[in-house]
C-alpha positions in Angstrom: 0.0 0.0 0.0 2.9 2.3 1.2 4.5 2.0 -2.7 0.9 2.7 -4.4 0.5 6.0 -2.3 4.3 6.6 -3.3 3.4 6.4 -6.7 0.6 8.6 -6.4 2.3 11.2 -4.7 5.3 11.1 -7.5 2.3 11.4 -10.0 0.9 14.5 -8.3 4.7 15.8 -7.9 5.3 15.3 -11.3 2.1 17.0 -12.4 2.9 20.0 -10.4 6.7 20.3 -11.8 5.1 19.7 -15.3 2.6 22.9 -14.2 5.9 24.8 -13.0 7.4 24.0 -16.1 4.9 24.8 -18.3 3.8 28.2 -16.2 7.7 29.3 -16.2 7.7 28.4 -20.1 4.6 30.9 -20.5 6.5 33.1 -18.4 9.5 33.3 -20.7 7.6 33.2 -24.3 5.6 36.6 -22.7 8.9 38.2 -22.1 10.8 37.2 -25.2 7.5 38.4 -27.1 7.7 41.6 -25.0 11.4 42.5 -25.9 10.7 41.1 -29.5 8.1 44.0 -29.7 10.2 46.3 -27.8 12.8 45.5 -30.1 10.9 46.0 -33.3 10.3 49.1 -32.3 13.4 50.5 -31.7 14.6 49.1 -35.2 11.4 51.5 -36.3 12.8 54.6 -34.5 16.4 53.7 -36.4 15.2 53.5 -39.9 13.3 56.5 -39.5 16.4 58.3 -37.9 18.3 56.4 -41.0 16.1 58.3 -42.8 16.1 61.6 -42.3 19.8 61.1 -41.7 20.3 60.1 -45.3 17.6 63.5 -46.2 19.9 65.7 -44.4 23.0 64.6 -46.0 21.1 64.3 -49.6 20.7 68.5 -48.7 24.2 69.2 -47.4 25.2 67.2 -50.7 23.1 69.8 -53.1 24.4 72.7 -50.9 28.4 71.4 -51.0 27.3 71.3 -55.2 25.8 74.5 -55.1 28.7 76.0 -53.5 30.9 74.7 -55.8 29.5 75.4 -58.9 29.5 79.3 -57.5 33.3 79.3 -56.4 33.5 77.8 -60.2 32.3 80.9 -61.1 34.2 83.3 -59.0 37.4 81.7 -61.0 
């Protein structure tokens, strides 16, 4: 009798680690989905930064031109 109430108590044991398990493995699938999204957003904010990065340098390229073509000028 002692082994069969053994058994069952392993059973239970096992159910609960198996509930632990499962309950830490929710745990870390939120928080890898939560930095995922956290993530994705920050690539968002780069390529726009990327963007008006490359916009800003597309204008200083036309001014440097401009500037250029005036000393050409001057000569």
């Amino acid at each position: 009798m002692g082994s069969g109430s053994s058994s069952g108590f392993c059973h239970s044991s096992s159910k609960q680690e198996s509930d632990v398990d499962s309950f830490e493995m929710d745990l870390r699938v939120r928080e890898l989905e939560e930095r995922s999204s956290h993530l994705e957003s920050l690539l968002r904010e780069a390529e726009g930064q990327v963007e008006q990065m490359k916009k800003e340098v597309d204008a200083r390229d036309k001014k440097i031109d401009s500037l250029i073509r005036e000393v050409h000028k001057l000569k």
